[in-house]
Each structure stands twice: as C-alpha cells, then as structure tokens.
C-alpha positions in Angstrom: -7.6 4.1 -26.2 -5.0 6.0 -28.7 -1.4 6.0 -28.2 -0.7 8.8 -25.5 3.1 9.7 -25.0 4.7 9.6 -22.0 5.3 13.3 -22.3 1.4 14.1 -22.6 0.5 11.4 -19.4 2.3 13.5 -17.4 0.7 16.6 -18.2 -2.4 15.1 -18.7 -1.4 13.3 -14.3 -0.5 17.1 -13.7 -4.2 18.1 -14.3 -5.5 14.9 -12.6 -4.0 16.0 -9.3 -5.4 19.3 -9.1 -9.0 17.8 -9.7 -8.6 15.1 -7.2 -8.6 15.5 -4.0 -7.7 14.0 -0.8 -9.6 14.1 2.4 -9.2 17.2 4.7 -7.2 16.4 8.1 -7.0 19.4 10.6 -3.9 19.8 12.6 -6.0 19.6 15.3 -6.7 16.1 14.3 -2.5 15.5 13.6 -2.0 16.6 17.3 -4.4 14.1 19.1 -1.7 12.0 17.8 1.4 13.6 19.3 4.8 11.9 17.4 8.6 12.7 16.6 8.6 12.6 13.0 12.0 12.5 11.2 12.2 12.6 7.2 14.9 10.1 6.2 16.8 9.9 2.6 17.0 6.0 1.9 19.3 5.1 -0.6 17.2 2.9 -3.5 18.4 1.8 -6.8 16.5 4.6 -8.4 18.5 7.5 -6.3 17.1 8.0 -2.6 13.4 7.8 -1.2 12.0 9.9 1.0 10.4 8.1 3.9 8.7 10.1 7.0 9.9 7.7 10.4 7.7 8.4 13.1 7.4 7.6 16.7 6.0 8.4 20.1 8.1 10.9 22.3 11.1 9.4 24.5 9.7 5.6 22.9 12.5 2.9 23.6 14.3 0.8 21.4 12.7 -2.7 20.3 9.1 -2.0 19.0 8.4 -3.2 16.2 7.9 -1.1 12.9 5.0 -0.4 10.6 6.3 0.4 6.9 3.3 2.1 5.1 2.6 2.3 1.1 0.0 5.4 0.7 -2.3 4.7 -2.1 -3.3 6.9 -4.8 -3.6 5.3 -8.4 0.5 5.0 -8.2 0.1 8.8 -9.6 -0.6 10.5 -6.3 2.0 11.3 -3.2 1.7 11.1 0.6 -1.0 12.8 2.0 -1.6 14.5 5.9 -3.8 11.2 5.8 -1.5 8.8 5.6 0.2 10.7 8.1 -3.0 10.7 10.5 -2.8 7.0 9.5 0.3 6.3 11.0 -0.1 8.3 14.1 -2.7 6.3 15.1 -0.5 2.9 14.9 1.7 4.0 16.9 -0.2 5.0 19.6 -2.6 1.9 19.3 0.3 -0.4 18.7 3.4 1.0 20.4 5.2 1.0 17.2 7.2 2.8 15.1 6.3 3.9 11.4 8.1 4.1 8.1 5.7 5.7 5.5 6.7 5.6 2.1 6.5 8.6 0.1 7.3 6.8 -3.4 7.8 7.9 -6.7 4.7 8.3 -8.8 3.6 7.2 -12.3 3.6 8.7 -15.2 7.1 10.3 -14.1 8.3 7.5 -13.0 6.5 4.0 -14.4 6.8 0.6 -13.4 8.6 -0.8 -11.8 10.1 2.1 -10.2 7.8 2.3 -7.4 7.7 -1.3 -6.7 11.1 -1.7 -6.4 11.8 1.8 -4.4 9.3 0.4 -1.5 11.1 -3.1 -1.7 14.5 -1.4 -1.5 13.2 0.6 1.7 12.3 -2.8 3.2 15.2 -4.3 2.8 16.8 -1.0 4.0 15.1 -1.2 7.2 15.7 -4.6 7.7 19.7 -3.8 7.8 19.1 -0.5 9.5 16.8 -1.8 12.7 19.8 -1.3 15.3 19.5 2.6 14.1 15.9 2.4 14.1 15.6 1.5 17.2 13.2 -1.6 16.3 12.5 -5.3 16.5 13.5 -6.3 12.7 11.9 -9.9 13.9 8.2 -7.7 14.1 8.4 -5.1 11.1 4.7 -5.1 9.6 4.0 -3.7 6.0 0.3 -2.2 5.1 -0.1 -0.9 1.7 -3.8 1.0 0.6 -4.8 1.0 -2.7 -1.8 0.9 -5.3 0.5 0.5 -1.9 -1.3 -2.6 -0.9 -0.6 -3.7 -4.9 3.1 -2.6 -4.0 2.4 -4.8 -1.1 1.9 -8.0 -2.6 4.8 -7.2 -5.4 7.6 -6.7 -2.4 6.8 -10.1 -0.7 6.8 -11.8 -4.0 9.9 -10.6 -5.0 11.6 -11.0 -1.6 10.3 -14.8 -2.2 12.3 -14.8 -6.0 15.2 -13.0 -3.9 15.8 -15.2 -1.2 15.8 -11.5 1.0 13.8 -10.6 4.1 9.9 -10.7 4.0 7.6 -8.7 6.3 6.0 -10.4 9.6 2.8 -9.3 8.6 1.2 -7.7 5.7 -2.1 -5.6 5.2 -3.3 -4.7 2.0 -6.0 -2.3 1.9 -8.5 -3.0 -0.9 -5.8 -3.0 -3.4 -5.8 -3.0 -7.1 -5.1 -6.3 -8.3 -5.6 -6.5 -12.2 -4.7 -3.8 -14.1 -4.7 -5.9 -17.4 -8.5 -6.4 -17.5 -10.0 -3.1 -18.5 -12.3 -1.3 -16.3 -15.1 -1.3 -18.1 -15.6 -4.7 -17.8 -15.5 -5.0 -14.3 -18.3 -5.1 -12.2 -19.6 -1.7 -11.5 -20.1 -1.6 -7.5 -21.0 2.4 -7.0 -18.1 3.1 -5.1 -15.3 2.7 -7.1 -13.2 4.7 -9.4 -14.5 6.0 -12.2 -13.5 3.5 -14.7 -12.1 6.1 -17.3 -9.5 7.2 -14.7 -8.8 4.2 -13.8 -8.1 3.1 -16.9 -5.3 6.3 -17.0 -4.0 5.4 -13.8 -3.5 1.9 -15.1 -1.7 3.4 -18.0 0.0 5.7 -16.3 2.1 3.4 -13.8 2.4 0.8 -16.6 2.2 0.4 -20.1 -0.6 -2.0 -21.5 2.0 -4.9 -22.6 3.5 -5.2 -19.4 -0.1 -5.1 -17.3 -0.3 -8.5 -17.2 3.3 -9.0 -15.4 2.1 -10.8 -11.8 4.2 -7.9 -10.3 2.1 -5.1 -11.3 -1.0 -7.5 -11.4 -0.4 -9.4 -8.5 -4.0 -11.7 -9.4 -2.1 -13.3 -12.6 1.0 -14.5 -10.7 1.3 -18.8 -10.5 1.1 -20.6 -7.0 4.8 -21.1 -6.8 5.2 -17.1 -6.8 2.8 -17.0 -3.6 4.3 -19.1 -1.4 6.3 -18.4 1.6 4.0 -15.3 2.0 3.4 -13.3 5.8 0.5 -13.7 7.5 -1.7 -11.6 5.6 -5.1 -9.4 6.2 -6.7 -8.5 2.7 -9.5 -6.1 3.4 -11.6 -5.6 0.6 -14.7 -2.5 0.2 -18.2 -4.1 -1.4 -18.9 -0.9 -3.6 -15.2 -1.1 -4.8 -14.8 -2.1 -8.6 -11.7 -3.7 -7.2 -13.4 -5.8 -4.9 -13.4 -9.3 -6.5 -10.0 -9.0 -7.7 -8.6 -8.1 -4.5 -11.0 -11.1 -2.8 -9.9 -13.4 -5.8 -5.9 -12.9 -4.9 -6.7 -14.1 -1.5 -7.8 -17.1 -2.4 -5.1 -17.5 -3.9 -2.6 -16.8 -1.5 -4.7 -19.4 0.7 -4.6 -22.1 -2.0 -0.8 -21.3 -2.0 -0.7 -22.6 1.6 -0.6 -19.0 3.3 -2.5 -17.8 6.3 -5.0 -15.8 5.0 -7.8 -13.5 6.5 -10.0 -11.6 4.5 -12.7 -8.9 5.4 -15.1 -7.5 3.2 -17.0 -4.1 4.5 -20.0 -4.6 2.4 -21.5 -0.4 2.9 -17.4 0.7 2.4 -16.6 2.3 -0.9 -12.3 2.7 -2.3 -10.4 4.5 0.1 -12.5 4.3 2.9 -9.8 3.0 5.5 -7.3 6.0 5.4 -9.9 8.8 4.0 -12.3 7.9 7.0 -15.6 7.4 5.2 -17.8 4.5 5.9 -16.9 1.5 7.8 -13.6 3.1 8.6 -13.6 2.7 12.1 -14.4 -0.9 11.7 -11.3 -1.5 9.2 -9.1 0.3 11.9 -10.2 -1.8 14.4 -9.9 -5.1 12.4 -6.2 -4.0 11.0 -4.9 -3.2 15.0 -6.5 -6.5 16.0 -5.0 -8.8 13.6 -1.2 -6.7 14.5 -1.8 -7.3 18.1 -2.8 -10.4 18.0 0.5 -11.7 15.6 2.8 -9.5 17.7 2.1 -11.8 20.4 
C-alpha cells in the first residue's frame, strides 16, 4: 500500500462512514428497554470522554456496573446499538452501564483510544460511591475493536499495578493487525479485507502494529497474567476468528480462566447488530455475568 497522509486517512474515514452503515434500531425497540441515561464528561489524559451511564428507574445503590467498548474498526462512534446493547444488561442483569463513546482513528490514532477507555476504568473505579455501584463487580465487554481495547486495558492495568475488571467479554475482537488481511483465512463473513486493511492503518501506523497493545495476540505470557475471568466469543465466518481463538489460548496457557465460544453460522458483528446467532451470544454473555456475580 502507498504512503497515505494522515490528512488524506481522515478524509478518505470521512467517506468510509457515510458508506457504512450500522444496523437500524427503532425507538420502539430503545423503549422496551426503559432506562435513565445520563451523559457524563470523564476527565482522560487526552481531554474528557464522553460516556453515556445508564440505569433502570429509581435502581439502588450497589449493583454492579457494565463499562462497554462499541466496536467499529476503531474509526466508527457509538451507535443506538450499542445503546440497545446496554439496555438489555441492565434489565437482564440488574446493573448499571458505562458505554464508552471513544475517540476514533484516523483523528485520533493509537493509543488514544486505548488509553481513553483505560482512563474511564480507572475513573469509575474511584467514582463508584457517585455511581452508585459495587466497584468489587464492575464487568468490561468490548465488540470488535472494543473487545481489542478490552484486552489492551487489563494488560496495561497488569504493567500498572491499577484496578482490573471482575470480568471481561470480548466480542469477536480483532487481535492482529500486523498480519495483513489478505493472508488470513477468508471465512465469508468478515470484513472485506481491503477495509480492513484501512481500518488497521487508520488506528495505527504499520511499524507500531505489532506492539501487544494494539495486537493483543503478539503480547508474551508474562503480559497475560493476572487477567479477569474472561469470555472470548469468536464468529466462524469472521476473518478474525483464529486470531481472536488463538489469544485465548493464550490467556489460558498464562494461567487465566478462560471460556471461549465459537458461533460457527455467526458472521463480524453479529452480537450487537442482531444477525445470526445473536440471541445465542446474548444468552451466553448474561450467563457467564450471572454466574461470576455470584
């Protein structure tokens, strides 16, 4: 690929994002899952993040708190599904929710994100009285470049001696962005691997994609321990399914508590944008909550 600027990625993003789009979500759909939704500044080393806190009407004090990492290629922001996303945790789960709306790439490259979502974290962590939750039960779930973001926060938490999530979820996430796409295999569900090279560049220039924080499947053993218990759901037509399986393994050779899910018929995005198998990956991600909330 020839040397792009960052000037012409973003235009080049710009015109990404009007082709792309998201799933449709009625407000019909938003109102079967009635919540109080505040939009909080959160004070980050990059200036503030915006974060949507949401919660069921009159809920008490002490729940425990989902922070959620949309996805997106790290070049796309929040969407009404992410939204739907976290309405439905907290009425399955009785929780509250943090979702992240993050900086994107090419604006912003890494590690801006990354450490923005690892700043919120750490944020809620010291914020949990004013919150209203249980800091001892605060969950993360990242989808897609959130559930890269994801793996990146409880590493560097790890390096940083600083609080790590309970749990973690990440939602078949992109774990190589070194490799090129092309020579991955091609699954039928995947991105296109011509974006996905972009998006790749985009977030992170090519000398750095090898860095175990933006390519979470290079870092060493001693980077993985000390991780959550964590659910790694993967989608068998996703081009990023063997990476995202191969991390796994290695978080379990690391000595972590591991469970990992492949949806064989599931393609990229299928958990948030509701396509197939997504009722399945809902079920499995309240299940393994509930059942370490215990």
């Amino acid at each position: 690929m020839e040397q792009i600027s960052r000037e012409e990625m973003i235009q080049m993003a710009k015109e990404t994002r009007k082709r792309v789009t998201s799933a449709v979500v009625t407000q019909e759909e938003l109102d079967e899952y009635p919540v109080e939704i505040q939009v909080i500044k959160v004070p980050v080393r990059s200036g503030e993040s915006t974060v949507y806190f949401s919660q069921a009407c009159g809920q008490n004090d002490g729940a425990a708190l989902v922070i959620n990492l949309h996805g997106g290629g790290f070049i796309r922001e929040r969407t009404a599904s992410d939204d739907l996303y976290c309405r439905k945790l907290v009425h399955a789960l009785g929780c509250k929710t943090l979702d992240v709306d993050y900086r994107v790439a090419p604006e912003y490259p890494f590690p801006t994100a990354l450490y923005e979502c690892y700043d919120v974290v750490q944020w809620a962590f010291a914020h949990g009285k004013e919150l209203g939750i249980d800091t001892g039960r605060i969950i993360l779930t990242g989808h897609s470049a959130g559930g890269n973001m994801a793996a990146g926060i409880c590493m560097i938490a790890r390096k940083e001696n600083t609080h790590k999530p309970l749990l973690a979820v990440l939602d078949y996430p992109p774990m190589d962005l070194f490799t090129d796409p092309e020579e991955k295999e091609v699954r039928g569900g995947g991105v296109p691997a011509e974006r996905a090279r972009l998006y790749n560049l985009y977030y992170c220039e090519k000398e750095e994609q090898s860095n175990y924080l933006a390519s979470p499947v290079f870092a060493e053993e001693e980077q993985l321990k000390d991780f959550p218990k964590t659910l790694v759901i993967t989608a068998g037509l996703d081009d990023l399914c063997n990476e995202a399986e191969t991390f796994a393994l290695k978080l379990a050779q690391a000595g972590n508590e591991v469970t990992l899910k492949r949806f064989p018929g599931a393609s990229h995005g299928f958990t948030v944008y509701r396509l197939a198998e997504h009722e399945k990956a809902m079920e499995l991600i309240l299940r393994f909550i509930k059942e370490n909330l215990k």
